[in-house]
N, C-alpha and C positions, 0 to 999 in steps of 0.2 A: 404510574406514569412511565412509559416508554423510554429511552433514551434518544428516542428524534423529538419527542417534545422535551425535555430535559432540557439538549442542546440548545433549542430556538427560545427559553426562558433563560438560558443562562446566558447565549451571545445577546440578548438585551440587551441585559443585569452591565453587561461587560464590552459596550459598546463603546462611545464616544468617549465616555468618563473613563474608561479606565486606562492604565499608563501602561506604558511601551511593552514592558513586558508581564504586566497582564494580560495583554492582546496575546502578545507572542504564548502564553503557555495555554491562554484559553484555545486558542486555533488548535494546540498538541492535543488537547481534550477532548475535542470535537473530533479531530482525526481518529484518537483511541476510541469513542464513542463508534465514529462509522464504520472502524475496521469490525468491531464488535457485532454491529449490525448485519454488515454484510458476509461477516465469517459464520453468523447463527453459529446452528449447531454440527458445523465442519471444523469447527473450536472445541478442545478439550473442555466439559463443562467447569473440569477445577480448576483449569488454568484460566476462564473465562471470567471465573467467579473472583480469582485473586486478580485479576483487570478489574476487576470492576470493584473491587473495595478499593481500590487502588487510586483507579480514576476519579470515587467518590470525596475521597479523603483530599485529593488535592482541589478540587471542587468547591469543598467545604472552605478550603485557607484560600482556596483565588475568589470566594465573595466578598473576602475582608481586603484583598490588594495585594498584591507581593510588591508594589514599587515605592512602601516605605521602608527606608533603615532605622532598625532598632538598636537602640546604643542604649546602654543602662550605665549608670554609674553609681558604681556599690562602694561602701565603706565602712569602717567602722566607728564605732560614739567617737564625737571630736574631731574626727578628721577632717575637717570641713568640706562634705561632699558638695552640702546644700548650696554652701555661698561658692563653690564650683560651677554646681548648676544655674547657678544665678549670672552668673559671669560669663560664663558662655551666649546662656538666654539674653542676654542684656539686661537682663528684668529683675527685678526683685518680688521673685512670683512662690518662691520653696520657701517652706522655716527654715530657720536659722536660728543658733542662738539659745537663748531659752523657750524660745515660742517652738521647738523643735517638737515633732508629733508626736505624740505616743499612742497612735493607732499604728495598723498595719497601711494605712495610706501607700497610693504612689502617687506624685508629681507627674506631669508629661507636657512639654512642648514642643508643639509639632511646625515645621516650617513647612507650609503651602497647605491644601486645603484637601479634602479627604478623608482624613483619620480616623473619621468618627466611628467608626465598623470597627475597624481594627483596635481601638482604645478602648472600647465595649468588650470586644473579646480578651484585651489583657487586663482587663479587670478596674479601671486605672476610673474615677470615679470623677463626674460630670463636672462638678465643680473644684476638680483637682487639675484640670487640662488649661492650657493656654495656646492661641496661637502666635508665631510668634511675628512672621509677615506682617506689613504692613504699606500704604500709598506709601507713608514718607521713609522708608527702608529702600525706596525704588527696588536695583538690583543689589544691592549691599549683602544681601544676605540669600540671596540665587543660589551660589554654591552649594548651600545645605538645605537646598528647596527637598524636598522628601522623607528627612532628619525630624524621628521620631526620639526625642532626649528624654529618660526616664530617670526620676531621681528615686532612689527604693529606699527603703526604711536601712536602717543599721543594720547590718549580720550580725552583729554583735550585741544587741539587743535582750536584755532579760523578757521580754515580751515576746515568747513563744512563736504567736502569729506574723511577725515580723519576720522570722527566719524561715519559716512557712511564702511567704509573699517571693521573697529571694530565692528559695528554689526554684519556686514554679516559674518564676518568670527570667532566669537565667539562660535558660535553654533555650529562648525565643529570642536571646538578642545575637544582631549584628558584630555588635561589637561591645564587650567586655571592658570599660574602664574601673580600676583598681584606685582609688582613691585613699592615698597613707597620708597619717602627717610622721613626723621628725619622731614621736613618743613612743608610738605603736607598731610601726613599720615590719614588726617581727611576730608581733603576737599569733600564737599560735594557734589560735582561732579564725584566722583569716586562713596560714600558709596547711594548716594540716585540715579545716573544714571542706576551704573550698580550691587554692590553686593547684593543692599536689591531683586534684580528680580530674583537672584539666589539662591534663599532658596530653598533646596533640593538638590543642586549639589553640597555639600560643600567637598565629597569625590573628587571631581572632581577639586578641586582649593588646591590653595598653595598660600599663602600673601609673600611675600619677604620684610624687612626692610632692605632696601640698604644704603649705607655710611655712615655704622654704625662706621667705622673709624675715626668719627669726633665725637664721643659723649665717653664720660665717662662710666665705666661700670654702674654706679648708675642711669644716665640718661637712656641706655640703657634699661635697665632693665624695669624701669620706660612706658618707652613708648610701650615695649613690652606688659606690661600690660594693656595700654589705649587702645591700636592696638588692644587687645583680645576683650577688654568690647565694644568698636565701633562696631566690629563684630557680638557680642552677641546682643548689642539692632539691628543690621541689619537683626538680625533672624537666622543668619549662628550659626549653633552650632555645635563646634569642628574643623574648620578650622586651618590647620597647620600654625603656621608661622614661618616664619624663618629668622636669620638675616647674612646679609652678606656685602663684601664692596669688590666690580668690581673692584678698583684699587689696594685693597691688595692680595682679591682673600680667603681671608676670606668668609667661606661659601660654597663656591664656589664648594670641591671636594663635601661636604653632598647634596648641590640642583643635582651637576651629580648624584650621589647616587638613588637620590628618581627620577630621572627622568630616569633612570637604571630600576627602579619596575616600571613606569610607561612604559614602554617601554616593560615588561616583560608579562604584562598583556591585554588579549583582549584589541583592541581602540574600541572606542565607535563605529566608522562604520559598524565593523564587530559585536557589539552589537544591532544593530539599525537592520540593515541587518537583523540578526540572530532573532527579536524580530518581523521582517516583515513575513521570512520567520514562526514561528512559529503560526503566526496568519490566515497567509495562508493554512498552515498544518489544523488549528482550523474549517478553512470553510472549507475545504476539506473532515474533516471525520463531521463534521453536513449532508453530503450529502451519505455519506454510516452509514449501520450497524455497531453494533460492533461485530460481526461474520454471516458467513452463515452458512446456514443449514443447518448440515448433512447430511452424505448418506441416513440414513432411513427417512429425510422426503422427499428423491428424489425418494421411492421406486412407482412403477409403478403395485401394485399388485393389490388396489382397481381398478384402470382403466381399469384392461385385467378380473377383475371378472365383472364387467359394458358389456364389450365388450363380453366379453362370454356368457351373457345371453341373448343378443341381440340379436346376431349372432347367437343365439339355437345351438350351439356347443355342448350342453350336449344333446341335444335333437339326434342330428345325430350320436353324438356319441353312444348311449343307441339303437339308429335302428342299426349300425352296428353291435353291438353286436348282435342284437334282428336276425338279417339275420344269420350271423355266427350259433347260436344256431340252425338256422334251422324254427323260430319262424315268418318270414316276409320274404317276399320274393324282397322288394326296400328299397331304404336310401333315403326320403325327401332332396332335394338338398338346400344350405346354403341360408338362407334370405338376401335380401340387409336391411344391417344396418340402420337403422334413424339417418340420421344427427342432428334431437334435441336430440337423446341420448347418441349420441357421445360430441354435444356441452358439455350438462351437467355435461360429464365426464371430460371432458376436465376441464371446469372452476371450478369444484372443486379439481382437482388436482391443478390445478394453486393457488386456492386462499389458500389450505392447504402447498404448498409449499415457496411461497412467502409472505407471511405475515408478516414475520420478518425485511426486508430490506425495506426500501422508497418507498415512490407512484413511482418516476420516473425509477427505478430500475423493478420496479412490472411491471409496463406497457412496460418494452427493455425486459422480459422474453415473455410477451405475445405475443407483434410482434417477436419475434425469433423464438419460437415453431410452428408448422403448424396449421392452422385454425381446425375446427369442419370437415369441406367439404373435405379438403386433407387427413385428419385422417382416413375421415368416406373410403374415394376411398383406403387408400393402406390396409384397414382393409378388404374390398371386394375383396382387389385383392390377397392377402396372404393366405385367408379363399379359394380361389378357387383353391390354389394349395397345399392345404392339404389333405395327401395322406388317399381317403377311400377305403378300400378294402374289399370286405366281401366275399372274397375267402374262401370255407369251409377247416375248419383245415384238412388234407390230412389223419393225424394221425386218425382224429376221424372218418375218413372215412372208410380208411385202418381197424382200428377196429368192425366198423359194419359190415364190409362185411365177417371180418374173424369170426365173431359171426353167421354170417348165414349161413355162412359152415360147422361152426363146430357144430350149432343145426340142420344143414341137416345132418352129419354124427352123431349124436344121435337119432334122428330119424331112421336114417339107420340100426343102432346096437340096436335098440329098438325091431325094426323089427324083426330081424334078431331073436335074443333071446327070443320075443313072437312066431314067427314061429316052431324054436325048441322045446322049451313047448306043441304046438299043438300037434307038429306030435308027442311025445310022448304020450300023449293022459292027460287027465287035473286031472286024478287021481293019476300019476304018480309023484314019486321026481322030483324035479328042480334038476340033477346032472349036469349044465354045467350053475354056476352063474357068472361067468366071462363077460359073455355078456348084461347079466344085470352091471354089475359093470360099464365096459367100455362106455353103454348108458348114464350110472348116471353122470359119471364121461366129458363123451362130453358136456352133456347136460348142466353141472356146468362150464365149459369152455364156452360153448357158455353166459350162464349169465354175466358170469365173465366180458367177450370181450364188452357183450352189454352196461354194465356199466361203463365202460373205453372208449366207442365210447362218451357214455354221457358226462361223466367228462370231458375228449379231448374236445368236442365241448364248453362247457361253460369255457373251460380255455381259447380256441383259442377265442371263444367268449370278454370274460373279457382282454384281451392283446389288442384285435382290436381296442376294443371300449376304454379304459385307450390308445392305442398310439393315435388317430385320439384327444382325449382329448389332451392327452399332444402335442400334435404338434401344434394341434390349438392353446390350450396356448401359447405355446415361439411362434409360430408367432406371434400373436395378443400382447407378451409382448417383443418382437424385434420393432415394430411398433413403441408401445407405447415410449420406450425407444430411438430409432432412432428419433424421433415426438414430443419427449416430453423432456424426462431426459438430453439425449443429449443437444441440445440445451440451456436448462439450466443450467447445469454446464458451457457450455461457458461463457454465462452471469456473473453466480456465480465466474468464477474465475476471470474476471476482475473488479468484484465488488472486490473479494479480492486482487490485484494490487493493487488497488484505496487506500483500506484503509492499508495495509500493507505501501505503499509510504506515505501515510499520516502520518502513525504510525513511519518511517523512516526519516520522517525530524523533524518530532517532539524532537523524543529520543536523544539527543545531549548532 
């Protein structure tokens, strides 16, 4: 199975039903999921591989819910854990007493509805569950709407499996209540088994002094004190304690209270989870940039001035003009480009473009863009359908011809007006200078025209040879861009998915 189908069986699973922040870390999933996808094999495949046990293993706890709080209440024979959890539950649902179990049983009462995944996975047995809502509770008991209460067997226990049940499922709770009474409070079966192993999790526990009923306040007081300093050489520093009594119920609203807060705040699965996911986020962006490249280093102008010299574009371009002026009478036809000088253009565009992002990134641009050999062929084939024309400018044409007309008719009226002069005889006045005037005046028109045929051709000239330049260009830089930039930016923008998703399960 894929992990695009994975995803869309598990956003089901984990739709409507599931609670705020099941939502919220199944989304981080799916995002690890996609980064995954889309980073394929531009991902280190061990770093890829430890995401993805990673991703699976929180997968596995987000089937069961991260939005119940686990709170266990351990104790030892006598302490009156049970008729604690009774008191709390309201209910008279755990033994007590001499009906006390001698299996490894657990008890479990869950407020609001859901748990049944999760009670399955803590092992906690069908007909040992209760819930504890109800119509006539209305909102009464709202606060500890999510409040998964575990009653476990005795730590203390000559029944092997009982203290078996208490490890395995200490490490899944929320929260740690310690349930002493007044007799036991010290035994060292409780402080050297299990609180001295829990130093650092002292936010996470709560001491309970139970059947405080039977002690004086001076006693109490007293023992309250020893109960701190016991804790203190255990290494636990600042554990709450608290005292109460299950049969008067003394206590009893303050522990709902604090298990109210505890109920109100992240449980640890969806901590654990959340502390999975971000470390997954962590190998994720190890494997991208922290930005790509801008546009201008995708610019493709060094390559098509490579390509144009190669290609002698300026060279054909400068004969079209040379013909237009009238200067050559052919245009050299376009060279086949060298594929090592296309290579070279190639890999240093690449290595100026990509240098910023990962070797394995670097090498999914280079296979994505076209080789040296496909470059060098559609550079041949765009260079052969650039338009040369060295058709003479029409204008400049048109002008010379009307130049030799109009110095044949100066000539004519040259004539004309030398004639007259004769036949008057050469000692005589010039009285008819008008035709000298009009000869001058052709003959300055005919200049005039000649040098306006000139100008015309070196402009028709200079346009010919700057378009055959400029088209060859934007071919040669459509190529490049189609062959090269293109391609790259594909690249570049799932490199940026990658790290944008990285950057997205992270930010929480």
């Amino acid at each position: 199975m894929t992990r695009a189908v994975e995803r869309e069986g598990f956003g089901a699973v984990h739709g409507h039903l599931a609670g705020a922040a099941t939502r919220e870390l199944t989304r981080r999933v799916e995002q690890v999921d996609e980064a995954l996808d889309v980073g394929g094999e531009r991902l280190d495949p061990a770093v890829a591989a430890r995401i993805a046990v990673s991703v699976a293993q929180v997968r596995e706890r987000l089937e069961l819910g991260v939005d119940h709080t686990i709170v266990a209440l351990l104790g030892g024979t006598g302490s009156g854990k049970s008729s604690l959890f009774n008191a709390v539950c309201g209910l008279e649902f755990a033994d007590v007493g001499v009906k006390r179990p001698t299996t490894s049983e657990v008890s479990a009462c869950v407020w609001g509805e859901g748990g049944e995944a999760l009670l399955d996975w803590l092992g906690v047995d069908v007909d040992r569950r209760i819930e504890r809502e109800s119509l006539l509770d209305g909102e009464t008991e709202a606060p500890l709407r999510g409040l998964v209460l575990l009653d476990l067997p005795d730590h203390d226990s000559i029944a092997p499996a009982h203290r078996v049940v208490v490890d395995r499922l200490v490490p899944m709770a929320d929260l740690l209540v310690w349930v002493v009474d007044p007799q036991k409070y010290a035994d060292d079966a409780l402080h050297s088994g299990y609180l001295r192993h829990l130093v650092g999790h002292e936010a996470s526990m709560v001491v309970v002094l139970n059947q405080v009923d039977t002690l004086g306040p001076d006693v109490r007081n007293e023992l309250v004190v020893d109960l701190a300093r016991l804790l203190v050489e255990d290494g636990l520093e600042g554990v709450a304690i608290r005292t109460a009594s299950a049969r008067t119920g003394e206590g009893v609203p303050e522990l709902r209270d604090q298990l109210a807060a505890v109920v109100a705040r992240r449980s640890v699965a969806a901590e654990r989870a959340g502390a999975e996911l971000n470390d997954a986020a962590t190998l994720l962006g190890s494997q991208v940039a922290g930005r790509e490249p801008g546009s201008a280093r995708l610019d493709v102008t060094h390559v098509v001035d490579v390509l144009t010299e190669a290609a002698g574009l300026r060279a054909i371009a400068d004969a079209v003009g040379a013909v237009v002026r009238g200067g050559a009478r052919a245009v050299p036809a376009f060279g086949l480009v060298q594929t090592d000088t296309v290579a070279l253009a190639r890999a240093g565009w690449l290595a100026s473009v990509t240098r910023a992002v990962p070797v394995r990134w670097q090498e999914a641009v280079a296979a994505r863009v076209a080789s040296a050999d496909q470059l060098r062929r559609e550079v041949d084939d765009v260079l052969a359908h650039v338009t040369v024309a060295t058709r003479r400018s029409r204008l400049a044409t048109g002008l010379f011809a009307s130049s030799l007309v109009v110095a044949g008719c100066a000539l004519a009226a040259g004539s004309v007006a030398l004639g007259l002069r004769l036949g008057r005889g050469s000692g005589t006045a010039d009285d008819n200078p008008w035709a000298w005037l009009a000869a001058a005046a052709l003959l300055g028109g005919a200049v005039l025209l000649a040098v306006g045929a000139h100008v015309a051709r070196r402009a028709a000239a200079r346009r010919r040879s700057e378009r055959v330049l400029r088209e060859g260009r934007a071919a040669l830089e459509g190529v490049a861009r189609r062959l090269l930039a293109d391609p790259t930016v594909e690249v570049f923008a799932e490199h940026r998915r990658v790290r944008e998703l990285a950057d997205a399960v992270t930010a929480r």
